[in-house]
C-alpha positions in Angstrom: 80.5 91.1 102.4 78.9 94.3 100.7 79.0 95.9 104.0 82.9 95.4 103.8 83.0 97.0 100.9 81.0 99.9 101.6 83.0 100.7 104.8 86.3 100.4 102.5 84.7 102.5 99.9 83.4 105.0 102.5 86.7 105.5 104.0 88.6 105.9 100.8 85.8 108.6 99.7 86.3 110.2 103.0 90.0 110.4 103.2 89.8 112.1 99.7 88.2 115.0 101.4 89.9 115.4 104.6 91.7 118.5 103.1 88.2 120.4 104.1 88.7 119.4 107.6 92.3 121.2 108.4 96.0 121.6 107.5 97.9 118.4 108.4 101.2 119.9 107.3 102.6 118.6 110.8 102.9 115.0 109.3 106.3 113.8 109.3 107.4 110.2 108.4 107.4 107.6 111.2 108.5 104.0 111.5 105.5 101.9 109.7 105.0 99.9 112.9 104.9 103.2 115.5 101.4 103.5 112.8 100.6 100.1 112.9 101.0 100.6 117.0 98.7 103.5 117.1 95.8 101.5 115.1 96.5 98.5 117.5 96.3 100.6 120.5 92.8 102.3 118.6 91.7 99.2 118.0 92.1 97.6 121.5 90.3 100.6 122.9 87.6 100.6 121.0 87.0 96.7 121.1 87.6 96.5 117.6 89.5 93.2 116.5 92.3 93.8 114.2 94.6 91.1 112.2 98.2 91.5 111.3 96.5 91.5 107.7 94.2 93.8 108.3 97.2 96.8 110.1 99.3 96.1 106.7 96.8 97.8 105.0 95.6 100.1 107.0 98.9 101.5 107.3 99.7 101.2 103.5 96.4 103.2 102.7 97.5 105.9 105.3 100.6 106.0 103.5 99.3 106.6 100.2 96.5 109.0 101.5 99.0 111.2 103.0 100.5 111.6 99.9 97.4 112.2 97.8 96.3 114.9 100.8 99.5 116.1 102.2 101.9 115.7 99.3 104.7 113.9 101.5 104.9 110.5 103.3 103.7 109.0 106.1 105.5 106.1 106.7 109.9 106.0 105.7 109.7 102.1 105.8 109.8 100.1 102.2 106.6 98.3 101.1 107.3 95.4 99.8 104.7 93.3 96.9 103.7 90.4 98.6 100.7 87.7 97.5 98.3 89.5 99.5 98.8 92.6 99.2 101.5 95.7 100.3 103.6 94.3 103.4 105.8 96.9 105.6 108.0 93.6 107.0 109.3 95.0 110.3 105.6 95.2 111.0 104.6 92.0 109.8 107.0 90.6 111.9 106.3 92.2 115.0 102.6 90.9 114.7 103.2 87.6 112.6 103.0 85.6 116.1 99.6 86.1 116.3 98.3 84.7 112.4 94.8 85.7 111.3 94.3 86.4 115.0 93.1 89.4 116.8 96.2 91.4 117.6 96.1 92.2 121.6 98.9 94.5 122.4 100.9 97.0 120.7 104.7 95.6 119.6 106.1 97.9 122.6 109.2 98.7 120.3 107.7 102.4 119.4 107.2 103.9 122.8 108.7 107.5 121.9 107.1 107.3 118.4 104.0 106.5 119.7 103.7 109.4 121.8 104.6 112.1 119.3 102.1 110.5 117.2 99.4 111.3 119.8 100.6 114.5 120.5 100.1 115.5 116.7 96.5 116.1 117.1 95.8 116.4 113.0 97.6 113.3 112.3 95.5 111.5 114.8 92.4 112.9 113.0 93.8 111.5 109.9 94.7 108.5 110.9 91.7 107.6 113.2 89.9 107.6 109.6 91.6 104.6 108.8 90.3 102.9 112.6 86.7 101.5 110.4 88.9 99.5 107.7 90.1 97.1 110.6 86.4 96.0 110.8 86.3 94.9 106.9 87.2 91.7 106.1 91.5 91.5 105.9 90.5 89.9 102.2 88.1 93.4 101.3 91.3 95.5 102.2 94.2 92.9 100.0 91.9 93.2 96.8 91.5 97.3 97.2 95.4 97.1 97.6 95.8 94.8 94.4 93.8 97.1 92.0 94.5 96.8 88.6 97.7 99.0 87.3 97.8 100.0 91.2 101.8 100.2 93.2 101.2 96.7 93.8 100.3 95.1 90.9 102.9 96.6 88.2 105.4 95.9 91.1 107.1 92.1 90.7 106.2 89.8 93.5 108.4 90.5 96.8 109.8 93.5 95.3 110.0 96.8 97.0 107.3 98.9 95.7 108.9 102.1 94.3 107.8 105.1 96.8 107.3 107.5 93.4 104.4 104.9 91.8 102.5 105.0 95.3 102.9 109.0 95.4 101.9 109.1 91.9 99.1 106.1 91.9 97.5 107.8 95.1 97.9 111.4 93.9 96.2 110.7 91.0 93.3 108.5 92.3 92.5 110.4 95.2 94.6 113.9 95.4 92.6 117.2 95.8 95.2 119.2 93.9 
């Protein structure tokens, strides 16, 4: 269990100082499951299991990173307040078949996304820092996402989470400006 949170903690540390690393003002905003596909298809790769759970996160952080780093958005899908955390619903859908199991394909609805993602060599350095959170615990990565006065806790349950509280919440926490 520490070790889960120490890779969680590591990773949000490191994502506050990937400005150092290069200019990422390439990022544009994609469908949240052509991310989610591109951590799947990371994750598959590098034989690292990864839970429908455990992708809502991951791409939540992204998209709250990239604010804090870039000053814009990653992802143009709502989040929406759920029990256990942030939930992009198209993308909980698309992996909902497969419970707390190991997701084992991509949805193969983001073909053309998925390949201008790739091609956008900084994003994928940015978003290959997110790879290590699928190997914390799905539960590690809900309680970072439910931190106190955090977008999803002054949000009500199975609202939308307003996109200006994640800018601002992220910005704040984490920006380098």
């Amino acid at each position: 269990m520490l070790m889960n949170v120490m890779i969680v903690e590591i990773i949000l540390f490191f994502c506050k100082k990937i400005k150092e690393g290069g200019n990422m003002n390439s990022i544009q905003k994609y469908r949240g499951l052509a991310i989610a596909d591109y951590f799947v298809k990371k994750c598959i790769e590098q034989n690292i299991p990864v839970t429908n759970m455990s992708i809502l996160k991951m791409i939540y952080f992204a998209h709250g990173f990239s604010y804090a780093l870039r000053h814009k958005p990653l992802i143009k899908d709502p989040f929406l307040a759920w029990p256990w955390g942030p939930v992009e619903k198209h993308t909980y859908d698309c992996f909902k078949k497969y419970a707390a199991n190991p997701i084992t394909s991509i949805s193969g609805e983001t073909n053309d996304e998925l390949i201008k993602i790739e091609k956008d060599k900084e994003l994928c350095i940015f978003l290959d820092k997110f790879i290590p959170l699928a190997k914390a615990s799905p539960f590690v990565l809900s309680d970072k996402s439910h931190v106190s006065g955090g977008p999803w806790d002054v949000t009500p349950a199975f609202k939308e989470i307003d996109e200006k509280i994640i800018q601002v919440y992220f910005s704040a926490k984490y920006g380098n400006e």
